[in-house]
C-alpha positions as CSV (number, residue, x, y, z in Angstrom):
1,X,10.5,9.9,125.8
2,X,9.4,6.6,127.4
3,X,11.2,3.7,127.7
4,X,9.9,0.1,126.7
5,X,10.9,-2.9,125.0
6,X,10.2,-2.0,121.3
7,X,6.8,-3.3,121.1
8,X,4.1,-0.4,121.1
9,X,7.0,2.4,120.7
10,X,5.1,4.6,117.9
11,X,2.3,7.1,117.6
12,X,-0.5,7.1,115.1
13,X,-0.5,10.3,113.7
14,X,-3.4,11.9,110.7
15,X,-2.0,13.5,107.6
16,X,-2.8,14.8,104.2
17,X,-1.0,13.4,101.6
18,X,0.6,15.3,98.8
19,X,-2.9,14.4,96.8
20,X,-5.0,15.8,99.3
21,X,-6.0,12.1,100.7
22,X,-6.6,11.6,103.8
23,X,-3.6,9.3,105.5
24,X,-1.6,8.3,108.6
25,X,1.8,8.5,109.7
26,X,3.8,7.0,112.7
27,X,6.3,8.7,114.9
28,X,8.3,7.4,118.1
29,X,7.5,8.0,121.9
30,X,10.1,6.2,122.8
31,X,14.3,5.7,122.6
32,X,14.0,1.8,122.7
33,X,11.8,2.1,118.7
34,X,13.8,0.8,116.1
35,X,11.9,3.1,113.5
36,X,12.7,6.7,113.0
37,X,9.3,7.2,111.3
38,X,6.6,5.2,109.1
39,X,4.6,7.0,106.3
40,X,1.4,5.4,105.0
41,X,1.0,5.9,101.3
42,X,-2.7,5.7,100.1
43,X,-2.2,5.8,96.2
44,X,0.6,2.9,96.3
45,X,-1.5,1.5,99.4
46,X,2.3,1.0,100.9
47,X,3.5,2.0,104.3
48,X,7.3,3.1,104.3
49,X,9.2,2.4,107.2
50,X,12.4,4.6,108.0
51,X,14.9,2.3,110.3
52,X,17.5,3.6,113.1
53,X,19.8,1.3,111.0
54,X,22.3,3.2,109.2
55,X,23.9,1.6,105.7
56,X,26.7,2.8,103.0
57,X,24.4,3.2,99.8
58,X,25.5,5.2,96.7
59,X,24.2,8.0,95.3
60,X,24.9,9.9,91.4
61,X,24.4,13.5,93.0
62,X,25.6,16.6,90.8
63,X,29.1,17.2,90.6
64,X,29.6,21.1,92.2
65,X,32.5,23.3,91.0
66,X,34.8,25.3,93.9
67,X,31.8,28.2,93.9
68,X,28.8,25.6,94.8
69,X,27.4,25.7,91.3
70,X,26.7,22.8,89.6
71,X,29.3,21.7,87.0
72,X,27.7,21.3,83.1
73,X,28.3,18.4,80.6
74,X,29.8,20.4,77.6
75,X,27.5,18.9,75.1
76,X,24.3,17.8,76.7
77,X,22.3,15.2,74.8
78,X,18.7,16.1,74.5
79,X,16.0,15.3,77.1
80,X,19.4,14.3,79.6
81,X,20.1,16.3,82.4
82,X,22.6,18.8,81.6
83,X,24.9,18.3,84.7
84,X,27.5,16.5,85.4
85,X,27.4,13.5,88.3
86,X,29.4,11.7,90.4
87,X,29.1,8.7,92.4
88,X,29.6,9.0,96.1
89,X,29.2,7.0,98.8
90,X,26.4,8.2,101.7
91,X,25.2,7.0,105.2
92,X,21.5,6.8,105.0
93,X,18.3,5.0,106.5
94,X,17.4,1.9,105.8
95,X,13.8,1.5,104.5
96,X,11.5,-0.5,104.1
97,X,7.8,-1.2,102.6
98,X,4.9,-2.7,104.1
99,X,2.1,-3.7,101.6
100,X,-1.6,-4.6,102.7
101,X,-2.4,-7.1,105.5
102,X,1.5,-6.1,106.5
103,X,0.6,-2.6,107.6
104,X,-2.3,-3.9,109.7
105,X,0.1,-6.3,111.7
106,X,2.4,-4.1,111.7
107,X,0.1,-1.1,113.2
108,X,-1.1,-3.4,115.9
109,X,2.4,-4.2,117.1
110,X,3.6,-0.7,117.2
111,X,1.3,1.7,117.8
112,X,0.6,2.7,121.3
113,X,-2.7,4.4,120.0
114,X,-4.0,1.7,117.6
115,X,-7.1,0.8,119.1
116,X,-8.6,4.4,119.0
117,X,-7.0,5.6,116.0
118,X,-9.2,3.7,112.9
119,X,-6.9,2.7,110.3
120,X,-8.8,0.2,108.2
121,X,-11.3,3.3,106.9
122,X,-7.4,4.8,105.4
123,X,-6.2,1.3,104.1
124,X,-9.7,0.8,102.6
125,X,-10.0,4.0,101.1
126,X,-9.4,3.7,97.0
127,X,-6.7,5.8,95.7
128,X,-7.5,9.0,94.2
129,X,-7.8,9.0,90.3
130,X,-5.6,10.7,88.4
131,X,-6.8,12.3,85.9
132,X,-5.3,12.2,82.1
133,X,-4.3,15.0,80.2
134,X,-6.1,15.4,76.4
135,X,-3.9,16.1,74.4
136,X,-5.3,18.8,72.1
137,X,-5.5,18.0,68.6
138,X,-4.7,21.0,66.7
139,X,-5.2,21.1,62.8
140,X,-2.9,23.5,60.3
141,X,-3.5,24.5,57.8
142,X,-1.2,25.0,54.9
């Protein structure tokens, strides 16, 4: 990897979303970045930022018995989840979440590639609509 002084330390990347849109991402090229990765968004128009920072956070994650298996509440309420949790203590990420006129700054100050990469056709682009489901009305008859 290169070395620089943070400034212009990430890559401009195309992806397709989960959705099927058309987005961008943003990984290192160098040691000196300060971000692990950056993940523009289209439907939230929000571009997450993954730090090198590490941070104590807690997590509820299913309490496991001594085979691995999850461990089961012994009477489940309906629509809960059926397993038992437990609060721990993790070292993740930190994060954060560029909106707008952010991720254009942002972009510029980063990116190594920004100037032949065209981001403002993404960050212009209107989220994809979602479509409703119809419920179906059905009539019995007694």
């Amino acid at each position: 990897m290169l070395e620089s002084n943070g400034m212009n330390t990430m890559m401009l990347m195309s992806r397709i979303g989960e959705d099927g849109v058309k987005s961008f991402a943003m990984i290192p090229v160098s040691n000196n970045s300060p971000f692990i990765e950056c993940i523009y968004d289209v439907k939230s128009s929000v571009l997450a930022v993954i730090g090198r920072t590490k941070k104590d956070a807690f997590h509820m994650v299913p309490r496991i018995d001594v085979n691995g298996s999850p461990e089961l509440v012994k009477h489940p309420k309906t629509g809960e989840d059926p397993r038992k949790h437990q609060r721990v203590s993790q070292e993740t990420y930190s994060e954060y979440y560029l909106h707008q006129n952010e991720v254009e700054n942002f972009v510029k100050y980063f990116a190594v590639n920004d100037e032949s990469f065209n981001i403002k056709k993404i960050l212009e682009s209107k989220p994809p609509k979602v479509e409703s489901k119809k419920e179906s009305k059905l009539i019995l008859e007694k």
